[in-house]
C-alpha positions as CSV (number, residue, x, y, z in Angstrom):
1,X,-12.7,-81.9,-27.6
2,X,-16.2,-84.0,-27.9
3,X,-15.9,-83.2,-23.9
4,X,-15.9,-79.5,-24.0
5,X,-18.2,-79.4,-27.0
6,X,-20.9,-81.3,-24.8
7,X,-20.1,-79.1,-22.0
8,X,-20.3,-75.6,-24.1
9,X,-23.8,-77.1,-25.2
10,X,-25.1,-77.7,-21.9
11,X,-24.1,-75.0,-21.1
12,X,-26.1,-73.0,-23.4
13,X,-29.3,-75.1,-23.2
14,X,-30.6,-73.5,-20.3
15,X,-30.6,-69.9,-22.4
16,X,-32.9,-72.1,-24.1
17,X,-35.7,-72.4,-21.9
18,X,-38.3,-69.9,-20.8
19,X,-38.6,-68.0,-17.3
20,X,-40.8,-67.2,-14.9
21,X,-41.3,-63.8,-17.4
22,X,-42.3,-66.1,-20.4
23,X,-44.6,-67.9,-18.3
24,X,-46.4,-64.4,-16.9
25,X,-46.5,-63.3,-20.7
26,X,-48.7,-66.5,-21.6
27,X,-50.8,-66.3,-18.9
28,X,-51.3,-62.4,-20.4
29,X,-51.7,-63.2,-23.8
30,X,-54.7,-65.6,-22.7
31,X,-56.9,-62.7,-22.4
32,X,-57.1,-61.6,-26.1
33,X,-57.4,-65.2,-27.3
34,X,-60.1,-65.7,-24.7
35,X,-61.8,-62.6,-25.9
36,X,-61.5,-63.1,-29.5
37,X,-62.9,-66.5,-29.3
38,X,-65.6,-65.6,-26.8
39,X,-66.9,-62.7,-29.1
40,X,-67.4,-65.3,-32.1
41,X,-70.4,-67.1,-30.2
42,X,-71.4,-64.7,-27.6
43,X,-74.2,-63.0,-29.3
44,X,-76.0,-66.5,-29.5
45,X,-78.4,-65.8,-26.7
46,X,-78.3,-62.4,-26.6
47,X,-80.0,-61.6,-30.2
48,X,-83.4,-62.1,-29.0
49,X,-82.9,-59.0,-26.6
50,X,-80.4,-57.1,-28.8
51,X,-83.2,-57.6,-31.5
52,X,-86.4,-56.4,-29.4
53,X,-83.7,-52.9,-28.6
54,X,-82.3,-52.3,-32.1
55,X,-84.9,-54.1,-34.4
56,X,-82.9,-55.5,-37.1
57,X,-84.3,-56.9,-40.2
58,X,-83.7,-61.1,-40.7
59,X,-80.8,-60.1,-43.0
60,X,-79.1,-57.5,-40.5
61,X,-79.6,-60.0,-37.7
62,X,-77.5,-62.5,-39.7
63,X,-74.7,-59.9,-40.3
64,X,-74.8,-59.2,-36.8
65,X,-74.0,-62.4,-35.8
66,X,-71.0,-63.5,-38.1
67,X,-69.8,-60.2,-40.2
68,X,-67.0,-60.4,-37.2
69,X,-65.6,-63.8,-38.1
70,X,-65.9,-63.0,-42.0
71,X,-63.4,-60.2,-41.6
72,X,-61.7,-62.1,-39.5
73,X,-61.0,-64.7,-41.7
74,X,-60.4,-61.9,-44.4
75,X,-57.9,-59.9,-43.1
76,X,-55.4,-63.0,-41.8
77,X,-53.1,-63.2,-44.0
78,X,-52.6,-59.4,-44.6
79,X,-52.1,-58.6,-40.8
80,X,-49.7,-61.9,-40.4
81,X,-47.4,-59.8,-42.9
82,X,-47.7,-56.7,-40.7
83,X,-46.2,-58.5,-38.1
84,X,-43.3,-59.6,-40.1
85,X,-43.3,-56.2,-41.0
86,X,-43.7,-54.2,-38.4
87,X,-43.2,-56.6,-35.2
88,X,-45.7,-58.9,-33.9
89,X,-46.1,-57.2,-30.0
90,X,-46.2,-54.1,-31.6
91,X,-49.2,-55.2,-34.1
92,X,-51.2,-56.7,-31.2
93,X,-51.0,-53.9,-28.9
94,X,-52.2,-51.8,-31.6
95,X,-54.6,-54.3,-32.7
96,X,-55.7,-54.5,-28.4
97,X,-56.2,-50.7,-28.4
98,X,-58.6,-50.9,-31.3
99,X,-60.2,-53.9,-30.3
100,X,-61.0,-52.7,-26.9
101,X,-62.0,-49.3,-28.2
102,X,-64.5,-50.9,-30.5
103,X,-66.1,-52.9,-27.7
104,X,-67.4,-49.9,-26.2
105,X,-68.9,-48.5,-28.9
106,X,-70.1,-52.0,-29.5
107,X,-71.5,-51.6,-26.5
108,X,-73.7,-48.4,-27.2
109,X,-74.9,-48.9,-30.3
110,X,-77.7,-47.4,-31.6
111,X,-79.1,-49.0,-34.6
112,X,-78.5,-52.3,-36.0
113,X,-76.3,-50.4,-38.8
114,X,-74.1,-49.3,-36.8
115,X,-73.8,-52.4,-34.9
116,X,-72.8,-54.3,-37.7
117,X,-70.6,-51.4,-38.7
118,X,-68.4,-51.8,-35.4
119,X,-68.6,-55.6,-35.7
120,X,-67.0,-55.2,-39.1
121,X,-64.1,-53.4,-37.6
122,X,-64.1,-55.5,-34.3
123,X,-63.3,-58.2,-37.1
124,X,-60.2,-56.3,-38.8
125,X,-59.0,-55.5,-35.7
126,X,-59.1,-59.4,-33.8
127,X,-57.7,-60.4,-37.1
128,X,-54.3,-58.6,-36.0
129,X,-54.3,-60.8,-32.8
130,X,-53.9,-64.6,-33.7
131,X,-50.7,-64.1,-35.9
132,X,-49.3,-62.2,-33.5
133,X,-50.3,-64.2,-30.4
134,X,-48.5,-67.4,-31.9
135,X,-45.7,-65.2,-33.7
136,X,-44.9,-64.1,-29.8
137,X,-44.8,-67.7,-28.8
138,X,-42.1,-68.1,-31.4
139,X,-40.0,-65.6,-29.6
140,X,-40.7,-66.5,-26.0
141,X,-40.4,-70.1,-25.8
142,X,-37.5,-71.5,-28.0
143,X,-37.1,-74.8,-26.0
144,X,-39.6,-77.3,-28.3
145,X,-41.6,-78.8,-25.1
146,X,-41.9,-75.7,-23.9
147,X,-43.8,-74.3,-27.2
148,X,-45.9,-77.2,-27.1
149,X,-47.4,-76.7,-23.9
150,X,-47.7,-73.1,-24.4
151,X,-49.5,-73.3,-27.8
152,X,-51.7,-76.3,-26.2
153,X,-52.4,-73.9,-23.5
154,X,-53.3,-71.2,-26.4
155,X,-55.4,-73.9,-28.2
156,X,-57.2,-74.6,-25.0
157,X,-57.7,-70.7,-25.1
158,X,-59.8,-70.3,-27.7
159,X,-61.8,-73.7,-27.0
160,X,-62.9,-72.4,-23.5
161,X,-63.4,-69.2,-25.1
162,X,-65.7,-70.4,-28.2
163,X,-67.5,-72.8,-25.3
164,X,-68.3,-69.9,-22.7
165,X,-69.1,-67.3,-24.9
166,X,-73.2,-68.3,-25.5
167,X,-73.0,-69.2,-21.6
168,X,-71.5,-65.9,-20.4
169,X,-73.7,-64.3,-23.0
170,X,-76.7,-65.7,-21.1
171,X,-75.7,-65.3,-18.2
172,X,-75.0,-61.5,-19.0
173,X,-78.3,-61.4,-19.9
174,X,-79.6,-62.2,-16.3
175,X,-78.6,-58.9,-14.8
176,X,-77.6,-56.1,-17.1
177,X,-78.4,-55.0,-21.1
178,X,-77.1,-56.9,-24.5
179,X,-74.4,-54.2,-24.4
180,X,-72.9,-55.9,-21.7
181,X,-71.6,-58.6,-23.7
182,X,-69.7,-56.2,-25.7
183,X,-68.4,-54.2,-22.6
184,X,-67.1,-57.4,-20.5
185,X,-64.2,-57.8,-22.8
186,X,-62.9,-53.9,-21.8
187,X,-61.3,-54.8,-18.5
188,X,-59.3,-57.6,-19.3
189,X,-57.9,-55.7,-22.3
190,X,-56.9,-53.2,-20.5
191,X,-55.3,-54.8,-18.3
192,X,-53.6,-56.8,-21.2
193,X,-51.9,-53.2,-22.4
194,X,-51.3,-52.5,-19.6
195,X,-49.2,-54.9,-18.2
196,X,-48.2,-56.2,-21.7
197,X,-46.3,-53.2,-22.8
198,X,-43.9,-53.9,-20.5
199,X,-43.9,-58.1,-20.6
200,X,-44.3,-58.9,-24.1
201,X,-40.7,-59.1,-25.9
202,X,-40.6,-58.2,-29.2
203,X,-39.5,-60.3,-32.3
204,X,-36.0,-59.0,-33.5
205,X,-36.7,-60.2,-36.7
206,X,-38.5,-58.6,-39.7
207,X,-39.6,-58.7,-43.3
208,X,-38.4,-55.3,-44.0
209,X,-40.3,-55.2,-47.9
210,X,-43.3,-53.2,-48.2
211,X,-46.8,-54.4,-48.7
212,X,-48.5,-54.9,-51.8
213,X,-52.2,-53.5,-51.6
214,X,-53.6,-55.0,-54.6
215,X,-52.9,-58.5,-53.1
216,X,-54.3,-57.5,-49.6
217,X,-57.4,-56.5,-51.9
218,X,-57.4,-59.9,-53.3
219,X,-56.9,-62.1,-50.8
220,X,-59.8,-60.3,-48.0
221,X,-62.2,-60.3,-51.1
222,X,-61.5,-63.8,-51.8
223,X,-61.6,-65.0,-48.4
224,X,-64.3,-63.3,-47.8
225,X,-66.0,-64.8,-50.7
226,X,-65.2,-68.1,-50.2
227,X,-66.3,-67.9,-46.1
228,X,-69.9,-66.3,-46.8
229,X,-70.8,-68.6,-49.6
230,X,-70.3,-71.5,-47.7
231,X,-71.8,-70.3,-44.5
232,X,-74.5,-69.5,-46.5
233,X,-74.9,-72.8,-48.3
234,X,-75.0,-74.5,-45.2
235,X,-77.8,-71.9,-43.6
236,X,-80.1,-72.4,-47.3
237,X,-79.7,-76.2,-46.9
238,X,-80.3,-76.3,-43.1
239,X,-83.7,-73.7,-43.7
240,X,-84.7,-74.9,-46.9
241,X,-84.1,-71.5,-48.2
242,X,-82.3,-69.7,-50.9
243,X,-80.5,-71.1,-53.9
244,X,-77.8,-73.6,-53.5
245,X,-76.1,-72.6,-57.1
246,X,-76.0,-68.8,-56.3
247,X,-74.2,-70.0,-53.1
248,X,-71.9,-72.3,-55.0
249,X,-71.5,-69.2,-57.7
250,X,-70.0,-67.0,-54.3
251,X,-67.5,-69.9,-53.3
252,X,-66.4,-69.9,-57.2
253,X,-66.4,-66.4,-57.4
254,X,-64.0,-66.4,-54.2
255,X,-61.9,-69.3,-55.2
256,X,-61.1,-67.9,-59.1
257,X,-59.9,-64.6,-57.0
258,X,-57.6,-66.9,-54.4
259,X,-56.3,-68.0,-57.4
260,X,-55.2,-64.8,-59.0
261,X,-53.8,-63.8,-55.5
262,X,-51.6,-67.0,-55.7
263,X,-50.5,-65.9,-59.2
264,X,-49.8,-62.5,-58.3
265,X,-47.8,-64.0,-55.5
266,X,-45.0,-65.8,-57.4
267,X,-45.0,-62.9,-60.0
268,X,-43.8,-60.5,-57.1
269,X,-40.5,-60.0,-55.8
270,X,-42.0,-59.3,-52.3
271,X,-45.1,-61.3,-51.6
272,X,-48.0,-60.5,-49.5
273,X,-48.0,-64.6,-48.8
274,X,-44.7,-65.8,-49.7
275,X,-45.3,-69.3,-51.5
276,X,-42.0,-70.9,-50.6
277,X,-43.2,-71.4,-46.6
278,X,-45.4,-74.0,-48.9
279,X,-42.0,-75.9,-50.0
280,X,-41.4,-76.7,-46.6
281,X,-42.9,-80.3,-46.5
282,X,-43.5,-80.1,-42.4
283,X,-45.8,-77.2,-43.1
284,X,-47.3,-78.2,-45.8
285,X,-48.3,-81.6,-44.6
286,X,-49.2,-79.5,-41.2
287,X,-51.6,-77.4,-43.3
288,X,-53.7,-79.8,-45.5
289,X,-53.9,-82.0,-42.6
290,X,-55.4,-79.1,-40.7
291,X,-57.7,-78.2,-43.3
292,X,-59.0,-81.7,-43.7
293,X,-59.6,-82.5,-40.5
294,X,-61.3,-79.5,-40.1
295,X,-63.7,-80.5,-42.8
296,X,-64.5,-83.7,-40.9
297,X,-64.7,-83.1,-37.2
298,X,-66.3,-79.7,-37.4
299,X,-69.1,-80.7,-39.6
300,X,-69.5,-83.5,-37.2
301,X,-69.7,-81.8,-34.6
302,X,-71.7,-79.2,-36.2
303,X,-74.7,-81.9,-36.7
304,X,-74.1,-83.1,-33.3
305,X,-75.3,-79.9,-32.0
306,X,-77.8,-80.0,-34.1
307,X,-79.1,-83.0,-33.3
308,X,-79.2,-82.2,-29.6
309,X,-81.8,-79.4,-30.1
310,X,-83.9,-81.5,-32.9
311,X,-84.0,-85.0,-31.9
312,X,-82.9,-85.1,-27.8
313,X,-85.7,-81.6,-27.8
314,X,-82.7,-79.4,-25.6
315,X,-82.9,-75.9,-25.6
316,X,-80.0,-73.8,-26.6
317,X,-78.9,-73.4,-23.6
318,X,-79.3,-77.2,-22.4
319,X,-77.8,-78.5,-25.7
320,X,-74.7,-76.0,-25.3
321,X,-74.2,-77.8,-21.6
322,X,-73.9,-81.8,-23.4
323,X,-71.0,-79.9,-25.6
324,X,-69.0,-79.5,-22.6
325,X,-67.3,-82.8,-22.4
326,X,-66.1,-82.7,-26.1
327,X,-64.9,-79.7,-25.0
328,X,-63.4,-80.9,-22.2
329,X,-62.0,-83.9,-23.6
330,X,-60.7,-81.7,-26.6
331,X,-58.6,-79.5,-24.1
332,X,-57.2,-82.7,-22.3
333,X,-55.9,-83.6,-25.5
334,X,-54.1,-80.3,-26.0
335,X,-52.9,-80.4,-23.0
336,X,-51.3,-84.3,-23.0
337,X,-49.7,-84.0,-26.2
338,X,-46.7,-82.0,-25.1
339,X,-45.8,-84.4,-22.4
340,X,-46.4,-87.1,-25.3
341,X,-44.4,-85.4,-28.0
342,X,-41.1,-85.3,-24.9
343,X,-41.3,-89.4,-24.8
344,X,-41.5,-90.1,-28.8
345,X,-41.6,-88.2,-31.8
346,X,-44.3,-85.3,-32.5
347,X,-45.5,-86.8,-36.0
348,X,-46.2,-90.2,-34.1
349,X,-48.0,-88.4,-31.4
350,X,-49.8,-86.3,-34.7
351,X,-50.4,-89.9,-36.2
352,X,-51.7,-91.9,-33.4
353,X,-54.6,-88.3,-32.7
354,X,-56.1,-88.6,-35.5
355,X,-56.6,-92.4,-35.7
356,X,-58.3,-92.1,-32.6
357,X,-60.3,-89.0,-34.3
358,X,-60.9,-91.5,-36.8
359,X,-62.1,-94.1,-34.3
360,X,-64.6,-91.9,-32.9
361,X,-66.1,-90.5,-35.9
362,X,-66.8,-94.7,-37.1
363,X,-68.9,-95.1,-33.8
364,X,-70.3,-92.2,-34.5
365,X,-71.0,-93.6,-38.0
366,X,-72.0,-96.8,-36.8
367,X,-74.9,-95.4,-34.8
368,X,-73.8,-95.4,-31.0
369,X,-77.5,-94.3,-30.3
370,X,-78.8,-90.7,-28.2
371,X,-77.7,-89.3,-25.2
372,X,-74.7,-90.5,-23.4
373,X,-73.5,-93.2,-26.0
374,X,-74.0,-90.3,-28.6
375,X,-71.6,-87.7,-26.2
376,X,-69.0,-90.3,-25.1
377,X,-68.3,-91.3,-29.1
378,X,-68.2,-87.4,-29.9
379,X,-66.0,-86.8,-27.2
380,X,-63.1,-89.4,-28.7
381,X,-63.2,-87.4,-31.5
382,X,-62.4,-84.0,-29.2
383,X,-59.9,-85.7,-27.7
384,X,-58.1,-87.2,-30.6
385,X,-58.8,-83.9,-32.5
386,X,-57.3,-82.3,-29.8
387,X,-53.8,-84.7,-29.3
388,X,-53.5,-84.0,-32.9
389,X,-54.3,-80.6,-33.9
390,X,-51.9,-79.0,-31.0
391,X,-48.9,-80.2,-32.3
392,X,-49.9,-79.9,-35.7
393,X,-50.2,-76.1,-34.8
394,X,-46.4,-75.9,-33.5
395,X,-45.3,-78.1,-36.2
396,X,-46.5,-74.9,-38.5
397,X,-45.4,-72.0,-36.2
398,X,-41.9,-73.6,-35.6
399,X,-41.2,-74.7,-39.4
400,X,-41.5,-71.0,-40.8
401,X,-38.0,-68.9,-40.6
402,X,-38.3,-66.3,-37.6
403,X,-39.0,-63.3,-39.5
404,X,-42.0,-65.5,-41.0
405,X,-43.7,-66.0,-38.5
406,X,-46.5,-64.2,-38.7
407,X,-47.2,-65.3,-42.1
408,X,-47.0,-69.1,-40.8
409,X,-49.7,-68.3,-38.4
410,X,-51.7,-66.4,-40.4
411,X,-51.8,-69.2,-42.7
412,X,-52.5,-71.6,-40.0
413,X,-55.6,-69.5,-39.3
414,X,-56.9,-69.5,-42.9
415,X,-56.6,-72.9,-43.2
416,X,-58.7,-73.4,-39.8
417,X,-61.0,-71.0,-40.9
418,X,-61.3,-72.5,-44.1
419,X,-61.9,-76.2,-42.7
420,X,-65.1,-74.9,-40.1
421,X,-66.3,-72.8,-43.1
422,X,-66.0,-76.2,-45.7
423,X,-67.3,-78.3,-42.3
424,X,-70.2,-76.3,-42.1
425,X,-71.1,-76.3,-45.3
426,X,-70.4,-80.1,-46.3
427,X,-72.2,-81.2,-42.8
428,X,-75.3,-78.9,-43.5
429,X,-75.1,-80.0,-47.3
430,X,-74.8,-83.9,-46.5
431,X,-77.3,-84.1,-43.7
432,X,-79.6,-82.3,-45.4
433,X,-79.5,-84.4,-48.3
434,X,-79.5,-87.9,-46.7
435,X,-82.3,-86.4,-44.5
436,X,-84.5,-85.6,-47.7
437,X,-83.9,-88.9,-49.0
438,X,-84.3,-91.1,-46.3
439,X,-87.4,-89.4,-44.9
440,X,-90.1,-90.6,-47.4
441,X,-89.7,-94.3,-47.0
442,X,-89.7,-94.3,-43.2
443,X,-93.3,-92.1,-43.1
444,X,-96.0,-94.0,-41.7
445,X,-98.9,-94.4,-44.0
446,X,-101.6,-92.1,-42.1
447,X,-99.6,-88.9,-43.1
448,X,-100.7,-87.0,-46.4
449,X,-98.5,-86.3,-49.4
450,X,-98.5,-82.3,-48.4
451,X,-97.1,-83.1,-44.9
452,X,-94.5,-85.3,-46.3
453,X,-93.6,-82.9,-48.8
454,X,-93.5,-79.9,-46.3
455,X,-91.5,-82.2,-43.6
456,X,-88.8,-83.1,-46.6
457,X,-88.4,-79.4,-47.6
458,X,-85.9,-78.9,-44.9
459,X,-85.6,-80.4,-41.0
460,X,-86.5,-77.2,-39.2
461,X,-89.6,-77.4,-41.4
462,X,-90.0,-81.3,-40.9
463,X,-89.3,-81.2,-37.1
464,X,-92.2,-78.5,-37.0
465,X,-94.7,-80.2,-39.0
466,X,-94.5,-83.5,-37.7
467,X,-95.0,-81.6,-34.2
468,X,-98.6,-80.0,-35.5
469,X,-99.1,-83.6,-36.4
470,X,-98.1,-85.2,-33.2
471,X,-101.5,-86.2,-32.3
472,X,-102.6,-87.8,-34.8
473,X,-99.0,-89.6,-36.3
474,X,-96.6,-89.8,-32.9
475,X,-94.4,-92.3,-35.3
476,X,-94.5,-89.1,-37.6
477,X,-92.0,-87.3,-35.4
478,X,-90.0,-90.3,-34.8
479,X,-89.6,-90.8,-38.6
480,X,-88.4,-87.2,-38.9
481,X,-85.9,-88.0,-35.6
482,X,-84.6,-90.8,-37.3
483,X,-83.8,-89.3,-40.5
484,X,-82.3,-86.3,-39.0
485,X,-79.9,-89.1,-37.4
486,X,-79.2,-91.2,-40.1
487,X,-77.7,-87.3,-41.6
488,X,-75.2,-87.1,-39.1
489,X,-74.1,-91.1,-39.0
490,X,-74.0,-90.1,-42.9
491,X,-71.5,-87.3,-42.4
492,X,-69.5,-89.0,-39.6
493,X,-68.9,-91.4,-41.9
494,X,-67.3,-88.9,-44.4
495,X,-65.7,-87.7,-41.3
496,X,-64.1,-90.8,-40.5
497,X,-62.6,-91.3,-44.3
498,X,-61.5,-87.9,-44.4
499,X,-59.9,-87.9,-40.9
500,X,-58.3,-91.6,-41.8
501,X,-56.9,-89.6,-44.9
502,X,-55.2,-87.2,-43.5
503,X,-53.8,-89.6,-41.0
504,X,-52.7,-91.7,-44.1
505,X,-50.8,-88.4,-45.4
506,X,-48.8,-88.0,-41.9
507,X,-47.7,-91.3,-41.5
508,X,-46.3,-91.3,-45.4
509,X,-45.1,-87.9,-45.6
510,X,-44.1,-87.4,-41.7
511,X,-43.3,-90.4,-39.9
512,X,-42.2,-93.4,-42.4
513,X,-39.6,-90.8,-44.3
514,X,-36.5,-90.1,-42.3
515,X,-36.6,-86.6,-40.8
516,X,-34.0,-83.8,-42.4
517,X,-33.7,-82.2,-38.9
518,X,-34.6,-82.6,-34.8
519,X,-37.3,-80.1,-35.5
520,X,-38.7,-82.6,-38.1
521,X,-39.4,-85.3,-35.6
């Protein structure tokens, strides 16, 4: 009998594992994570000449920018239940159509108004393409290595994507108008709907409750809330701008409505967001641990990039270039941890990323120095960060039931929104204020008050006033260098205790208690 059963099983295993069809389908459903991502940092070099076309005010420049990834973040969770609702390829097809229809206009826009306006709804509508992207995995790839790789190939994705897009967006720039930044994403899209309406399955099951709208108003208003105020703390800290507590009152405001869309949630028969995927301890454990490390290595990384244009003197352009290997790196991590997770369980795997994201973050910390010392110890945190976070992602995706899917990965999205927002914030925030307070006591004595005081007001301001005094102080600017470094050793030091935390929470909640099932492991 124990003979036949094995048989019958082997025997069904290979049903299990994904064809030559799933295989074309990923490589499809890299084009609207590439564009997605790519749009989020393409308009980095181009605003100087979108700007001298549409001349936008300082405010409708910043709205430009990142109005996209605000609605973005919004709009997650509600278009995470569409897909349950609905069906996750019919919800990015739709969302495709729109998207690429958006572009174009995108493309021709007239005023800075409208611009922003089309951004806005370029945001709703990539918002429907991350939960359904990973909800498809779901469906295609039911063998558990096999969903690894392809959400580490996914991950990768959006890396390259967020990497290239201020280098395409240059190099755009080269040869034909801003629009063009906007109008390179049409071809690939349609080629996507194309070819995907007849290669993309669709997920059998559904969520068949309706949706609630006043928690869909809740939950965009308080994401969006939440995202802005802490993008714009970070900015007012960075520029020596603004008030910090009117910030801080935006992040409160958005948080007290999160809160009331949580309540309304466990008051409603059918959820928006249904609260029990949190009683799952995989995905919950998956989540905070996403959200955590988010806080540490992208605030990291955000000062490193700042500290490549301030201190080492890159341009944009050159600085974007010494990101490239933590990129790198970061996508080599993705990439190994499949072929890890088939020799030994996925939580160890999880475990042993982020102590090595931990690692890098203490020489980081400990003050490896500029230049290449500075990229190599950045770059063991990509890697680690990347080991870590891929598997962390299927853990998610593959703990929710199948007609949850969507609402897995839409709150896998939120919570990586959520950590770059917080990163941002807490990087900008912390080096700033270690900058200020370091500054005065490493000024040489030739410099008045009134520089000193200008040069602490923020480090834009202190990098450009200890320039106009480079004649007459050179150790002026080397005082302002120094502090700006001792802001991000500061932060990779929080980094390091936040990413050794998290790793503290898998190996107690993941890896010492006995798993309930294989998919535990």
């Amino acid at each position: 009998m124990e003979r036949n059963l094995n048989e019958r099983t082997a025997e069904a295993a290979p049903t299990d594992r994904a064809t030559g069809r799933e295989w074309a389908g990923l490589a499809l459903l890299v084009l609207p994570m590439l564009m997605l991502s790519t749009d989020l940092t393409v308009l980095f070099f181009a605003l100087p000449t979108l700007s001298a076309d549409l001349n936008p005010t300082a405010p409708q420049t910043l709205w430009i920018v990142h109005v996209y990834g605000f609605l973005i973040a919004g709009f997650l969770v509600t278009m995470g239940r569409l897909g349950d609702r609905f069906g996750p390829r019919r919800l990015l097809l739709t969302g495709s159509v729109i998207f690429t229809a958006l572009s174009a206009v995108a493309a021709f826009s007239v005023s800075a108004e409208m611009l922003i306006a089309v951004r806005a709804l370029m945001g709703i509508a990539g918002a429907t393409l991350m939960p359904s992207l990973f909800s498809l995995l779901r469906v295609m790839f039911r063998d558990d290595g096999q969903r690894r790789l392809a959400i580490a190939i996914m991950f990768s994705a959006f890396s390259v994507g967020g990497a290239v897009g201020p280098l395409l967006g240059g190099a755009l720039l080269e040869f034909f108008w801003w629009g063009s930044v906007f109008l390179v994403n049409v071809p690939p899209m349609l080629l996507f709907l194309l070819v995907g309406a007849r290669l993309l399955p669709e997920r059998s099951e559904r969520t068949r409750t309706g949706i609630d709208g006043a928690s869909v108003a809740l939950s965009v208003v308080g994401m969006l809330a939440v995202v802005y105020g802490l993008q714009e703390l970070a900015a007012g800290q960075q520029a020596g701008t603004g008030s910090a507590w009117t910030n801080l009152a935006v992040v409160a405001g958005g948080l007290a409505v999160l809160a009331a869309f949580v309540r309304r949630q466990r008051r409603l028969p059918d959820p928006l967001f249904d609260l029990a995927l949190l009683a799952n301890r995989r995905m919950a454990v998956s989540l905070a641990t996403l959200l955590i490390v988010g806080v540490g290595v992208v605030g990291t990384f955000y000062l490193f990039t700042q500290h490549l244009q301030w201190v080492a003197g890159l341009s944009p352009l050159e600085a974007g270039l010494w990101t490239l290997p933590f990129v790198a790196v970061n996508i080599a991590g993705a990439m190994l941890a499949p072929t890890l997770a088939a020799r030994m369980p996925a939580t160890t795997i999880i475990l042993g990323g982020l102590v090595i994201a931990a690692l890098g973050a203490v020489l980081v910390a400990a003050g490896t120095g500029a230049g290449a010392p500075l990229v190599a110890a950045i770059s063991v945190i990509g890697f680690g960060h990347g080991v870590a976070i891929a598997l962390v992602s299927d853990s998610i995706i593959s703990s929710a039931p199948p007609e949850q899917t969507g609402s897995a990965a839409a709150a896998q999205e939120v919570g990586g929104e959520l950590g770059t927002a917080l990163g941002v914030a807490a990087g900008g925030a912390i080096g700033t204020l270690v900058y200020r307070v370091s500054l005065p006591g490493a000024m040489p004595p030739e410099v008045p008050e009134t520089a000193v005081e200008s040069a602490g007001s923020s480090v834009h301001e202190g990098i450009a006033t200890a320039e106009r005094f480079a004649a007459h102080s050179p150790a002026f600017l080397d005082a302002v260098h120094d502090a700006v470094a001792r802001g991000l050793q500061a932060y990779a030091g929080v980094s390091s205790i936040l990413v050794t935390g998290a790793a503290a929470l898998v190996a107690v909640a993941l890896v010492l208690r006995r798993p309930r099932s294989p998919q535990d492991r």
